[in-house]
C-alpha positions in Angstrom: 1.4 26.0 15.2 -2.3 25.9 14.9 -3.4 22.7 12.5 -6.3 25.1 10.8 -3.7 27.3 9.7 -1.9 24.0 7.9 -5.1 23.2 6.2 -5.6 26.9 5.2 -2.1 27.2 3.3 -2.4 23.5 1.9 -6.2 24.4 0.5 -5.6 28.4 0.1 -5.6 28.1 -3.8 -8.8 26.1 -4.2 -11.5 27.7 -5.8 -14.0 28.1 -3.3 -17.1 28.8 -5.8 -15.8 25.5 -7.6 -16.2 23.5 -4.6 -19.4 24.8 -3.2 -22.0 22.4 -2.2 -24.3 21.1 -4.6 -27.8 21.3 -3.6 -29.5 18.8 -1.4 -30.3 15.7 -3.3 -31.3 13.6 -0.1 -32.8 15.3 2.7 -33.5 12.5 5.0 -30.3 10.3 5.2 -29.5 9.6 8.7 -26.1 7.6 9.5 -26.0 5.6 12.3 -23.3 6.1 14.5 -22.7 4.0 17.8 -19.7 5.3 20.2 -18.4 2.7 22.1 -16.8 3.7 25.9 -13.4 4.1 25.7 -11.0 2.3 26.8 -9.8 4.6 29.6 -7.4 4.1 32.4 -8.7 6.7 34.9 -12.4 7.8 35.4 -13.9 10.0 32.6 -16.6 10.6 30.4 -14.8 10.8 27.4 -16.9 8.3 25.0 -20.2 9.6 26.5 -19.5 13.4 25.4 -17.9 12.5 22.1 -21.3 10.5 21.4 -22.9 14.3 22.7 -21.1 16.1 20.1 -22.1 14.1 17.4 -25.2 14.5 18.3 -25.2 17.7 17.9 -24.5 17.0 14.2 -28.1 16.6 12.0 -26.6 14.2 10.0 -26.2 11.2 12.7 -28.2 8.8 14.9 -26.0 8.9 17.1 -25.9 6.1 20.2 -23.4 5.8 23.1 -23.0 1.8 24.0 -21.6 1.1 27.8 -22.2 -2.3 27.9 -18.6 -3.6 30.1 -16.6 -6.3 28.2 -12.7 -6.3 27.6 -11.1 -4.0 25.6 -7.7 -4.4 25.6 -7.5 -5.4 21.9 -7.9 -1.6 21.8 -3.6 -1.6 21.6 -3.5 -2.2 18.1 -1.4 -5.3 18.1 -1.7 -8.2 15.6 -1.8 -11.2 17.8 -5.3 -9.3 19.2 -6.2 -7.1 16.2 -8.7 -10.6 15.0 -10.3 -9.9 18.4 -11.2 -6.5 17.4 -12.6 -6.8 14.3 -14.6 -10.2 15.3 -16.8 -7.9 18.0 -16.7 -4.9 16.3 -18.4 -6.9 13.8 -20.9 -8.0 15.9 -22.0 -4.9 18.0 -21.9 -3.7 13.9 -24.9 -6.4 13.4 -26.4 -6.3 16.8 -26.9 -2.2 17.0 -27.6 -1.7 12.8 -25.2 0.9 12.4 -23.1 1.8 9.6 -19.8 3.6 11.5 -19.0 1.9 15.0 -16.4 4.5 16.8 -13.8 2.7 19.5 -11.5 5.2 21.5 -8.9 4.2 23.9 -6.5 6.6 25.9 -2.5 6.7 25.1 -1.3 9.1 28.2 -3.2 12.2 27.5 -4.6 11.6 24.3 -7.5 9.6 22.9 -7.1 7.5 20.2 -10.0 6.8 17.6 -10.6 4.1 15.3 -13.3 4.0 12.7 -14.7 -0.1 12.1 -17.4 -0.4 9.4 -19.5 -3.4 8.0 -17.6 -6.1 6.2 -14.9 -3.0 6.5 -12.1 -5.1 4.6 -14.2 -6.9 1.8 -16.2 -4.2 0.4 -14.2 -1.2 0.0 -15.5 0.3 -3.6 -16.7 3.3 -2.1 -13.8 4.2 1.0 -10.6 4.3 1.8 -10.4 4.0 5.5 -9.1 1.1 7.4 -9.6 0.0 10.9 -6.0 0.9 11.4 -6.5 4.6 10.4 -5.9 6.4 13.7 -7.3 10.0 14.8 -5.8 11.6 17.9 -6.9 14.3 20.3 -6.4 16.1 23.3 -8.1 13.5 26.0 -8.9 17.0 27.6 -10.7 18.9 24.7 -13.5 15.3 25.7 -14.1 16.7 28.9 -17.0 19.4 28.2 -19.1 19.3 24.2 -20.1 22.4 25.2 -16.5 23.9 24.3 -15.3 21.3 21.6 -13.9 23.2 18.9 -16.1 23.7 15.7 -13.2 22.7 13.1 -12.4 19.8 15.5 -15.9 19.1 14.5 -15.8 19.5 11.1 -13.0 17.4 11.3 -14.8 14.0 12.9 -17.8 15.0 10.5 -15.5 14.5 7.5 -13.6 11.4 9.0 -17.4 9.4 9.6 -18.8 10.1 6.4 -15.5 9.5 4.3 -15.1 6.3 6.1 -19.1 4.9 5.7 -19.2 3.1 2.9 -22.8 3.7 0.8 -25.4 1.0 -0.3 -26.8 2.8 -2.9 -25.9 5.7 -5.9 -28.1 8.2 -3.8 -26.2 8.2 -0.9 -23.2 7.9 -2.6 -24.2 11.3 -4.5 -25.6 12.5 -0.8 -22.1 11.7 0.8 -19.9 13.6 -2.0 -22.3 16.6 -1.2 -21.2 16.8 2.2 -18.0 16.0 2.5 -17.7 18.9 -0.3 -18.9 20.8 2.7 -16.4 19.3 5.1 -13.9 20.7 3.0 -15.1 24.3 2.0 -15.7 24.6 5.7 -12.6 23.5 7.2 -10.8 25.5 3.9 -12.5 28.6 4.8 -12.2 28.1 9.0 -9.9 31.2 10.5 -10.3 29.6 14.3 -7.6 30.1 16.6 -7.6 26.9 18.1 -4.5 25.8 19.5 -3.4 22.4 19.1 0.1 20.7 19.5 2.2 19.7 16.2 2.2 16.3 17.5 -1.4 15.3 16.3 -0.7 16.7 12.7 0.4 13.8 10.7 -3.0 12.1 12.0 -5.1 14.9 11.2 -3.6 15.2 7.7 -4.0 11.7 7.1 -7.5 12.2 7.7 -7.7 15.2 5.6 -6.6 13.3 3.0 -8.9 10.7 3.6 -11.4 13.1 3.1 -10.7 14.8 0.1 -9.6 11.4 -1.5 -13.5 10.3 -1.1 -15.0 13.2 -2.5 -12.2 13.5 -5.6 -11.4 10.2 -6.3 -13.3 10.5 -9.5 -12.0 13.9 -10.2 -10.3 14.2 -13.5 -8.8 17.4 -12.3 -5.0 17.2 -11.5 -5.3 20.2 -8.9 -7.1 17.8 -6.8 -4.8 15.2 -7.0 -2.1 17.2 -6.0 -4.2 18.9 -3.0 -4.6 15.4 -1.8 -0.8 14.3 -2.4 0.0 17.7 -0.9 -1.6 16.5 2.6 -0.8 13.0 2.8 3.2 13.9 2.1 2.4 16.2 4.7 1.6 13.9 7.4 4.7 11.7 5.9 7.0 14.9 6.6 5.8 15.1 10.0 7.1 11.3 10.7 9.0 11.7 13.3 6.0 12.6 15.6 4.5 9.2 14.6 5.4 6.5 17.1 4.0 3.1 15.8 5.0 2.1 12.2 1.4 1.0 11.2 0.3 4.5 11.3 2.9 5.4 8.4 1.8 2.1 6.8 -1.7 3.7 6.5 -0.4 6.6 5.0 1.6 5.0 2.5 -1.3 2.8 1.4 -4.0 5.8 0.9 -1.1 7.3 -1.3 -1.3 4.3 -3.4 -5.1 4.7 -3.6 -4.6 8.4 -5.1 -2.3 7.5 -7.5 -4.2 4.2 -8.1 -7.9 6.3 -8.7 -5.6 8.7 -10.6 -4.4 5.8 -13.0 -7.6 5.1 -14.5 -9.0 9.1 -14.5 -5.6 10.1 -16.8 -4.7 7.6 -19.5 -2.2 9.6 -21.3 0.0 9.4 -18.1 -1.3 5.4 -16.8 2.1 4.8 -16.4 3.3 7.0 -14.0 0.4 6.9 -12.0 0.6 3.3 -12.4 4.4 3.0 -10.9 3.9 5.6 -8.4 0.7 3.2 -7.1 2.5 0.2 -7.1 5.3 1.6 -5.3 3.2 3.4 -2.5 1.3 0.4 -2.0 4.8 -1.7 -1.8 5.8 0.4 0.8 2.5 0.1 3.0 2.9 -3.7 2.8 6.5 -3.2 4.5 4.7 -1.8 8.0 1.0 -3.9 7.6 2.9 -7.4 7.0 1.7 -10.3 5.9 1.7 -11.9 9.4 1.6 -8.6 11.1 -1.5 -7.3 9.8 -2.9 -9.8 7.3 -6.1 -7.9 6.8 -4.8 -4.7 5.4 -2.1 -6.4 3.8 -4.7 -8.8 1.7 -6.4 -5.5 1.4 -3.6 -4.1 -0.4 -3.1 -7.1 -2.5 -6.9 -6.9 -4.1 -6.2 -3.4 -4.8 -2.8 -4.5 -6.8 -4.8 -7.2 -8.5 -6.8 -4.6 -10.0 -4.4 -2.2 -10.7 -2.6 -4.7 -12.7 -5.2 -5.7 -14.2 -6.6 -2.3 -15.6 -2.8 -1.7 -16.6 -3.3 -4.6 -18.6 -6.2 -3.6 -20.2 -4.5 -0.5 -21.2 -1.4 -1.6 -22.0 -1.7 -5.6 -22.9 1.4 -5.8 -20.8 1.1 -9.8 -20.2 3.4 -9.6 -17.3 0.9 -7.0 -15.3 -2.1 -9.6 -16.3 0.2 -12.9 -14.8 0.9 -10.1 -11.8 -3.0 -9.6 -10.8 -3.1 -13.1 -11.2 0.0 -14.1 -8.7 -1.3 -10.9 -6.5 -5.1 -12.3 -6.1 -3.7 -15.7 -5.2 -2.3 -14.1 -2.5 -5.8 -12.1 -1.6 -7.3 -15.7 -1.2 -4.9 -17.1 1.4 -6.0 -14.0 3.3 -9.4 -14.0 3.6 -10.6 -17.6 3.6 -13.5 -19.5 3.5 -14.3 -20.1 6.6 -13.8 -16.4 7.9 -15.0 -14.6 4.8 -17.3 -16.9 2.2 -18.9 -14.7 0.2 -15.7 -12.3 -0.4 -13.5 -15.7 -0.7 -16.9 -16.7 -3.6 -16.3 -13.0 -5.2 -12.4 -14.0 -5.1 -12.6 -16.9 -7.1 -15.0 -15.3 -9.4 -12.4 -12.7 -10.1 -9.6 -15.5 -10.5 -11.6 -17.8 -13.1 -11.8 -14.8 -15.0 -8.4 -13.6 -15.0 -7.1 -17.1 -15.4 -9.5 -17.9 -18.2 -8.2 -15.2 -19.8 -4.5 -15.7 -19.5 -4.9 -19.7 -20.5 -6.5 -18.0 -23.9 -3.8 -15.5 -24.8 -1.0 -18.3 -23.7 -3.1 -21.2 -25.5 -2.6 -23.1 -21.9 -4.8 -25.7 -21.2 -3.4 -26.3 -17.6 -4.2 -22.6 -16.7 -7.8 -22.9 -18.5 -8.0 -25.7 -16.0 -7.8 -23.6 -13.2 -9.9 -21.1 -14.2 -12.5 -23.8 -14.3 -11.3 -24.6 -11.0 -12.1 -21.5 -9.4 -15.2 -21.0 -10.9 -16.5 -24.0 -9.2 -14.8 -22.9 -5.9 -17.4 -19.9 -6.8 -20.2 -22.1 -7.0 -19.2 -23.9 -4.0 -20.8 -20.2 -2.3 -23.0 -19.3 -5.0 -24.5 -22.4 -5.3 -27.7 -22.9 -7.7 -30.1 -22.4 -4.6 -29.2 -19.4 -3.1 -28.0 -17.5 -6.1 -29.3 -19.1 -9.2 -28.4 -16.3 -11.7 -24.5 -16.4 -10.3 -24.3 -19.8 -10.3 -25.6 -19.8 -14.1 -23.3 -17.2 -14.7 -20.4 -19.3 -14.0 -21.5 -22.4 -15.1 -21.5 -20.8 -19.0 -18.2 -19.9 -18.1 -16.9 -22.6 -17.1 -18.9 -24.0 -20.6 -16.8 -21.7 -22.3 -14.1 -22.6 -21.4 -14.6 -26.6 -21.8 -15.6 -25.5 -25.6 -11.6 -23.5 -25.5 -9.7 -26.7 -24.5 -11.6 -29.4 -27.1 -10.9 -26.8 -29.3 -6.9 -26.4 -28.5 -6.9 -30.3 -28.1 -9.6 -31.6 -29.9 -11.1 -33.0 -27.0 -14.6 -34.5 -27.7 -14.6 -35.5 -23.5 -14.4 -31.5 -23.2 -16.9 -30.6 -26.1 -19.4 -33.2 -24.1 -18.5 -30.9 -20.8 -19.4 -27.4 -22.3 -22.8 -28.8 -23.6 -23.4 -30.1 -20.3 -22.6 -26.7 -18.6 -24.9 -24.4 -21.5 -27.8 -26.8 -20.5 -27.3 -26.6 -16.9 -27.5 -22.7 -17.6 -30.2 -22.4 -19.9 -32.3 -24.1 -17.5 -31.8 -21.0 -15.0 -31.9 -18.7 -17.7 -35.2 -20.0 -19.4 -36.8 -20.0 -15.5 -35.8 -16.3 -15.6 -36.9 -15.5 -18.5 -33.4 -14.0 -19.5 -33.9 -13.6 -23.3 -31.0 -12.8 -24.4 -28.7 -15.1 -22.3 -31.3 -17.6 -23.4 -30.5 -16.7 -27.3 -26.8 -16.4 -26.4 -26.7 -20.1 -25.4 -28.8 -21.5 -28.0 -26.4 -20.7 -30.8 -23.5 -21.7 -28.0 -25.3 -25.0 -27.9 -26.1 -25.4 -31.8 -22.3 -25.0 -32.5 -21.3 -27.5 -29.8 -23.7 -30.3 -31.0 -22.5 -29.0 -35.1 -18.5 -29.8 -33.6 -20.0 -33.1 -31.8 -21.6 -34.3 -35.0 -18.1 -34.2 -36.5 
């Protein structure tokens, strides 16, 4: 079986005019790309010529880092996966790039992982984790001359999907060609041979890929083109020999239908089970104490799920669910490993539990909301980010101004003044008008309540 003939019957009834590129909106975007040398058992040059090939690709600054240090975190496993990530990290900081590239050698195959910037904290714009695994034939590494052009394609796709963008022109840049990836790969009649036992990984990928260019898609065919390959890679199981790999897949299936729940409101539901259920399933092979990362992961992306269902719904249980699922998200990623994403955490948290205490009249749950929005503050503290730390602080005013009210609690009315001066005194140095005005007539009911 030839893998471009998969992808041809899976994408044969897309409509290639449809899915033309859209013309260049920014010409000058370069990605930086660093290939680290593999981790290889017997002499070869495998790292060095994959960094060759992609520099063969305009759209890449592309370097090849040698520097020796120990690899052998490269197996995947949990009790050295921390490892990983903690100098990936750094080589991330220390060479500027946006896509660092590890490869190590399983018998005669290389396998590739993709590690990005603040990979598990900031994931708006991708879908790839450091877990996401691409094989090839160790021996199509040994000369760029000959690497096949779909292969190509392929790794193209896989960078870009993963990179996450800084900015709405990138962003826009980035659709455009991964649009590309795909007519190109769609319309590829190569006769490449490769084996069957690299598919699932490839169709994961493919997946990957058209996930980040559809995601917003409110076009069902493209849905189902992206179901259609990651089932594919799922009926192809038995060629996949480590159970993370199938957690992977499970979880991006729970990002389609999750993207899918929001883009089709008249069937939120279904989407919505089918999402919870995928991303159940992931958290069965990335474990809590296997692989905390992408299982906290998974958790933030249930939080919000929940939440939206919420929103649409007023289901009260789903709202108490993206409650009980954050809390988990926060015993994850810590403060001492990940403060500002542990500061954006408890943001999210005061919020959600502010709003809960208000629809169940709870004062002990308003409580914690304020709790969390001072755990907030603890980060975004009034130096470093006055505007935030305002922010919260009129939250938190809020809801000291909800509790007198439930209890009426003059200690709590005195609290919320507090807070709106505290926050009109960043607001007025800011010049924010219409916070300022906002806060005004918050403070002129307060001190109307306190006269009484």
């Amino acid at each position: 079986m030839t893998f471009l003939k998969k992808i041809t019957s899976i994408f044969s009834h897309i409509d290639h005019a449809g899915t033309q590129p859209e013309s260049l909106l920014v010409s000058d975007v370069k990605f930086r790309v660093t290939v680290i040398d593999f981790q290889d058992s017997i002499e070869s040059d495998g790292g060095k010529n994959l960094s060759y090939i992609l520099q063969s690709i305009g759209d890449f600054d592309v370097r090849f880092f040698d520097e020796p240090f120990n690899k052998t975190f490269l197996n995947l496993e949990s009790r050295t996966l921390f490892d990983m990530i903690d100098k990936g990290q750094m080589l991330l900081e220390r060479t500027g790039s946006d896509i660092l590239i590890w490869g190590c050698r399983e018998n005669n195959r290389i396998r590739l992982n993709f590690q990005t910037p603040q990979q598990y904290e900031h994931q708006k714009n991708s879908f790839t984790s450091l877990l996401d695994s691409l094989y090839l034939p160790s021996d199509l590494l040994n000369s760029p001359e000959t690497f096949p052009q779909a292969l190509k394609t392929l790794l193209h796709g896989v960078i870009i999907s993963t990179i996450n963008p800084t900015s709405s022109s990138v962003r826009i840049h980035r659709k455009y060609l991964l649009k590309k990836d795909i007519t190109l790969l769609s319309n590829d009649t190569s006769a490449k041979q490769i084996s069957v036992n690299y598919l699932p990984f490839i169709m994961n990928f493919l997946g990957i890929i058209y996930l980040s260019s559809t995601f917003d898609s409110e076009d069902l065919s493209d849905f189902k083109i992206t179901q259609n390959l990651f089932n594919t890679a799922l009926k192809h199981q038995d060629l996949i020999a480590s159970s993370l790999h199938l957690g992977c897949i499970y979880n991006h299936l729970g990002q389609l239908n999750d993207c899918a729940s929001q883009k089709h409101p008249r069937r939120t539901i279904n989407f919505f089970r089918d999402a919870v259920h995928h991303y159940h399933q992931a958290q069965r092979y990335l474990g809590k104490y296997t692989y905390p990362y992408d299982y906290g992961n998974i958790c933030y992306k249930l939080a919000h799920l929940y939440f939206n269902y919420w929103k649409q719904k007023q289901d009260l249980q789903a709202l108490r669910d993206s409650v009980s699922q954050l809390r988990e998200v926060e015993k994850i990623f810590t403060l001492s490993q990940f403060p500002d994403f542990w500061a954006n955490i408890q943001k999210e948290l005061g919020y959600l539990l502010s709003l809960l205490g208000n629809i169940t009249h709870s004062s002990d749950i308003l409580q914690l909301a304020i709790n969390s929005y001072q755990n907030h503050q603890k980060i975004m503290n009034e130096k470093r980010e006055p505007m935030l730390w305002a922010e919260a602080q009129e939250h938190i005013g809020n809801i000291h101004y909800k509790i007198a009210t439930q209890q009426d609690n003059r200690d709590h009315l005195e609290d919320a003044l507090e807070c709106y001066h505290d926050a009109l005194y960043i607001y007025e140095n800011a010049s924010q008008e219409a916070k300022i005005k906002q806060l005004l007539i918050a403070i002129a009911k307060v001190n109307n309540d306190l006269r009484h």
